[in-house]
C-alpha positions in Angstrom: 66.2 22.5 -12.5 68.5 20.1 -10.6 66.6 17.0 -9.0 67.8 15.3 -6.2 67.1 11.7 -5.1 66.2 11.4 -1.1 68.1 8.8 0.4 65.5 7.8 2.8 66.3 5.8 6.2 66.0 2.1 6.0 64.0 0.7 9.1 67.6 -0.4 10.6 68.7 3.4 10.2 65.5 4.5 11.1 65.7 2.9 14.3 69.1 3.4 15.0 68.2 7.2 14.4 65.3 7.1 16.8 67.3 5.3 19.6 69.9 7.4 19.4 67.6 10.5 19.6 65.8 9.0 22.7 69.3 8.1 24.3 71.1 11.5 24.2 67.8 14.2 25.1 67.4 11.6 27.9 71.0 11.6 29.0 70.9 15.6 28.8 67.7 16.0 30.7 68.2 13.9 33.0 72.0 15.0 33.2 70.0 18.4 33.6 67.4 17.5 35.9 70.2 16.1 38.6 72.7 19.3 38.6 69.4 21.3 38.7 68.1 19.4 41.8 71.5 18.9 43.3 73.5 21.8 42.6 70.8 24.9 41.7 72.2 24.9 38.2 71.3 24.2 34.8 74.0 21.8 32.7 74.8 24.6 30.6 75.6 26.6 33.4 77.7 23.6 34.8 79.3 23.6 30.7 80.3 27.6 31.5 82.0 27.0 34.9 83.6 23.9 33.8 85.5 25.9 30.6 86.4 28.7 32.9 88.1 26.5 35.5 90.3 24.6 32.8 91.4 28.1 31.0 94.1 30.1 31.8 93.7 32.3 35.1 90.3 31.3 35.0 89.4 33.6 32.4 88.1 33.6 28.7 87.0 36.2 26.1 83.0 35.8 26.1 83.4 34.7 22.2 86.2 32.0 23.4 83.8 30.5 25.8 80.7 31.2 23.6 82.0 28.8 21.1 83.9 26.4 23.9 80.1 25.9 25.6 78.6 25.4 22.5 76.0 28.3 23.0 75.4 31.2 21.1 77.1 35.0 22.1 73.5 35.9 22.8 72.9 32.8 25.2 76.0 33.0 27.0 76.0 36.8 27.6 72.4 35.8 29.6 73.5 33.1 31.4 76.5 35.1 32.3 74.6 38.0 33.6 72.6 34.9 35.9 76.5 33.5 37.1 77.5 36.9 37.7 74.7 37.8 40.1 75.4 34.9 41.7 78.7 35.6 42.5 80.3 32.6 40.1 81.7 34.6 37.2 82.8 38.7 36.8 83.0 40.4 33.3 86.1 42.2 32.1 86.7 44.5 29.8 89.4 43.5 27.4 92.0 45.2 27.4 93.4 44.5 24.3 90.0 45.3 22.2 87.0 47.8 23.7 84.6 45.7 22.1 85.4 42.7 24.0 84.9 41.2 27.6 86.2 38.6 29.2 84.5 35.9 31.6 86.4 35.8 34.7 85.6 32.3 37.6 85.5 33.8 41.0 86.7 31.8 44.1 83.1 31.5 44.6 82.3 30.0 41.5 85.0 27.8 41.8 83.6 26.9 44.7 80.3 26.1 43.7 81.6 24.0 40.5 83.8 22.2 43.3 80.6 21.1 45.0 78.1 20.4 42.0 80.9 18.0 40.0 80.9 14.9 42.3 77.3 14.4 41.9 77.7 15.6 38.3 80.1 13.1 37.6 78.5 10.2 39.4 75.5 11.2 37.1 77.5 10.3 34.1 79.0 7.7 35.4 75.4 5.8 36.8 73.6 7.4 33.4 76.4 6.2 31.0 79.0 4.7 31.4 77.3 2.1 34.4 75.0 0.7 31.4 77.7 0.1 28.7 80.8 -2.4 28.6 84.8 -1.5 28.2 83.9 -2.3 24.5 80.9 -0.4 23.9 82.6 2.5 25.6 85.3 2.7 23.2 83.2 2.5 20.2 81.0 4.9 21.7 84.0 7.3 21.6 85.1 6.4 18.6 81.9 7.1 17.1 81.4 10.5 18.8 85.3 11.4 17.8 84.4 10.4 14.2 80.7 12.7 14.4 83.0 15.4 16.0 85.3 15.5 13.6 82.5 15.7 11.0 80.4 18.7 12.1 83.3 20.8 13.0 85.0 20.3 10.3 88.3 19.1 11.7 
């Protein structure tokens, strides 16, 4: 039987780990909290409309923008039957495979995306980028390129 050492978190880890835990759920809540109270949407909603405006005639296969989102097929094919009852998004069939549909932003959901992203944005700006310097900034994309990288395997 194999036995495997822990490499436990020294306090400085520890506390990085913690702060960094703390930072981003508070970022995303808050980031969450705003569009919901702003805009009548949930950031994952705001994710969806976002990845359909900056594809190709406004359309993507529902795996495409499952993995673009970061949600699941199962999440996304929920929150797409929300978008499409309110008029934001349309479903496809594929033409090219049965099986498959495609996520289609209406005018009206461009609309709405239109009007939630100013507020969105100065969100992100006030929430994050307001409280760090140029240099901070560019680590914290450097770091967040290099974690990227890392989980997706690029």
């Amino acid at each position: 039987m194999l036995t495997v050492m822990t490499r436990w978190l020294d306090p400085d880890e520890q506390q990085t780990w913690r702060a960094f835990l703390t930072a981003s759920r508070g970022l995303m809540e808050t980031l969450d909290r705003e569009l919901q109270r702003d805009a009548g949407m949930p950031h994952a909603y705001y994710e969806i409309l976002v990845r359909l405006s900056e594809a190709p005639n406004r359309a993507l296969r529902m795996s495409e923008l499952a993995d673009a989102a970061g949600s699941s097929r199962s999440r996304l094919s929920h929150a797409a039957t929300r978008l499409e009852a309110a008029g934001w998004i349309r479903r496809e069939d594929c033409p090219t495979d049965r099986r498959g549909q495609i996520a289609v932003l209406t005018d009206e959901g461009l609309t709405a995306l239109r009007a939630a992203a100013p507020g969105h944005v100065a969100g992100v700006r006030r929430h994050l980028f307001d409280q760090l310097s140029p240099a901070q900034v560019d680590q914290l994309r450097r770091i967040s390129e290099a974690l990227a990288d890392h989980l997706t395997g690029s």
